[in-house]
C-alpha positions as CSV (number, residue, x, y, z in Angstrom):
1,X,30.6,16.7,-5.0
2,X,32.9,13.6,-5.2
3,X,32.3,10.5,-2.3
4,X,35.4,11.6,-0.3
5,X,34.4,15.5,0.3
6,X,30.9,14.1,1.5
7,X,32.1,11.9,4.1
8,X,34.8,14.7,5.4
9,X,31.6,16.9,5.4
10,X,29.5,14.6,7.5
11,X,32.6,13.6,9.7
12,X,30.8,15.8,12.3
13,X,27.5,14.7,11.8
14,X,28.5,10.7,11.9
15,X,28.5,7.9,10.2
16,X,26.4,8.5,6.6
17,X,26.2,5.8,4.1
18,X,26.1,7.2,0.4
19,X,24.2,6.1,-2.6
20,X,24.2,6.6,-6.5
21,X,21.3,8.5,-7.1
22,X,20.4,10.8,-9.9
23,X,23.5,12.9,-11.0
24,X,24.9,12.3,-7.0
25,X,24.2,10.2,-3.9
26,X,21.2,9.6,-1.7
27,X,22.6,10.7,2.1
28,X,21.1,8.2,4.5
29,X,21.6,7.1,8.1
30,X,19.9,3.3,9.2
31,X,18.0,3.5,6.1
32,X,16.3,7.3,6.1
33,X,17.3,9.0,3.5
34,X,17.8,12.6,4.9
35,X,19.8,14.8,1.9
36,X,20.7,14.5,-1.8
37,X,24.1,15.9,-3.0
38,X,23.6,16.6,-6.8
39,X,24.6,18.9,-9.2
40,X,22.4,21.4,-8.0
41,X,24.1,21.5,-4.7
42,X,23.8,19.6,-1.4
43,X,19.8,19.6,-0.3
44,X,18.5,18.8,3.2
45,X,14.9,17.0,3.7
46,X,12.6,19.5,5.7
47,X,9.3,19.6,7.1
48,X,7.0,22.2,8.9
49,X,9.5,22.4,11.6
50,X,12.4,23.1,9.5
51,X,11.6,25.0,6.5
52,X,11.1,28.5,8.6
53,X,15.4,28.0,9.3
54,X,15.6,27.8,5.8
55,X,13.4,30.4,4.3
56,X,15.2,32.6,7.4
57,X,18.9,31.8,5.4
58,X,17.5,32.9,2.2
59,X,17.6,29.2,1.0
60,X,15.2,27.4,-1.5
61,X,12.9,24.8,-2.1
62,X,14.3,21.8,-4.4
63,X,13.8,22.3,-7.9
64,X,14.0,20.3,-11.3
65,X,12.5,20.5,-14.8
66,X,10.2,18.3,-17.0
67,X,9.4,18.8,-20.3
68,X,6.1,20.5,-19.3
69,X,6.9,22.6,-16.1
70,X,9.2,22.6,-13.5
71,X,8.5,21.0,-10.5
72,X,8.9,22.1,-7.1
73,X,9.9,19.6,-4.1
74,X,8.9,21.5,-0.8
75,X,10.2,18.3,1.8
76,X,14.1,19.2,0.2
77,X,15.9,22.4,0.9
78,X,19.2,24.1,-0.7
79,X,21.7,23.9,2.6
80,X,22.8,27.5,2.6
81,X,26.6,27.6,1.0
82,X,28.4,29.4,4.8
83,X,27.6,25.9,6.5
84,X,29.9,24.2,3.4
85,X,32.9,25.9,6.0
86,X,31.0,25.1,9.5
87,X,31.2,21.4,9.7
88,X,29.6,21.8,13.0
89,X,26.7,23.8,12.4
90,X,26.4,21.6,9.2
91,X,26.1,18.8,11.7
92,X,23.3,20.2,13.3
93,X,21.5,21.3,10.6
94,X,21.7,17.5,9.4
95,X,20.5,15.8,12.6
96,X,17.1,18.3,11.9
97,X,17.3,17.0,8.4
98,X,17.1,13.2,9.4
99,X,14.7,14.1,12.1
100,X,12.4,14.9,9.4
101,X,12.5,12.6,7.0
102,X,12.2,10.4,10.3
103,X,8.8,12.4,10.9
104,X,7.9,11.9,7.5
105,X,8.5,8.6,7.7
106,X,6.4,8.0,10.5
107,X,3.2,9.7,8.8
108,X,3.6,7.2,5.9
109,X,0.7,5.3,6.0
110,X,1.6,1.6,6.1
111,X,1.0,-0.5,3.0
112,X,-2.2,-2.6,3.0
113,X,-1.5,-6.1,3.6
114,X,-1.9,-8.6,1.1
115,X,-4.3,-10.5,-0.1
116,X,-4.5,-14.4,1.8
117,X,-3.8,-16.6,-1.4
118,X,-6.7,-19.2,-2.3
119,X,-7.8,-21.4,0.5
120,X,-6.7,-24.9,0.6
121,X,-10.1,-26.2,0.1
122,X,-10.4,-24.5,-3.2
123,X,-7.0,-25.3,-3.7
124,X,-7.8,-29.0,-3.7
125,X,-11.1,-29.1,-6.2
126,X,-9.6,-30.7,-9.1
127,X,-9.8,-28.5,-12.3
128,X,-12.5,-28.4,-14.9
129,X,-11.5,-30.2,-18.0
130,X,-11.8,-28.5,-21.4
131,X,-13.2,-29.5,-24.0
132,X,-9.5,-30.0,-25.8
133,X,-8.6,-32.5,-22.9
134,X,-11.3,-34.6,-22.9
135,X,-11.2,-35.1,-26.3
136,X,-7.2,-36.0,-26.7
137,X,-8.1,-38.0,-23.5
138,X,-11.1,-39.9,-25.5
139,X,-8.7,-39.9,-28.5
140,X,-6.1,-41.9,-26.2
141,X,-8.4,-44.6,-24.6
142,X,-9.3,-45.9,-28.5
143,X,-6.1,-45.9,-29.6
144,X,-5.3,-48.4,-26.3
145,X,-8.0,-50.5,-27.4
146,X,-7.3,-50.8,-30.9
């Protein structure tokens, strides 16, 4: 799927921005990335809420191989091939797509905050010297006095 037949797709659906991702582009909306067109086909996010619709359509889960197994992505769908010709259902279908990658966002966790860097106090203790520096530093004082 080329750039141009995306955005005639999602003409319906709104404005989608399109990234380079894998062999396709990342479909996202305000930064949720809701669907992935590929090679494999064009693939909705899902959740509890959606994946019934899916399974209803005869559609499946998101797959790719590794060397050892392949690996199964139940949050991505296959969007059934009849809503490639219904940009209007398509349309809806997307709007439940970004609703659930915006519910899945939502139960991320948020990231621990960081760490408060050293206090000023400790900050301002001046280093201990090493045994190296003091002498080059003894080294220099005789030198001046010679």
């Amino acid at each position: 799927m080329d750039r141009e037949f995306l955005l005639d797709l999602f003409a319906s659906f709104g404005p989608v921005t399109l990234r380079k991702m894998f062999s396709g582009f990342g479909i996202s909306v305000d930064g949720v990335n809701f669907a992935m067109a590929l090679r494999a086909g064009l693939i909705f996010r899902a959740d509890e809420e959606t994946i019934p619709r899916f399974e209803a359509e005869g559609a499946r889960p998101f797959e790719y191989p590794t060397r050892a197994k392949t690996v199964t992505v139940m949050s991505y769908w296959h969007v059934p091939e009849r809503l490639y010709d219904d940009p209007e259902e398509l349309a809806v279908w997307a709007r439940d797509a970004l609703a659930a990658a915006q519910r899945a966002k939502l139960k991320k966790r948020p990231k621990a905050p960081r760490k408060a860097k050293a206090s000023t106090a400790k900050a301002a203790r001046p280093k201990a010297r090493t045994k190296a520096a003091a002498k080059k530093k003894t080294s220099r004082k005789r030198k001046a006095l010679s």
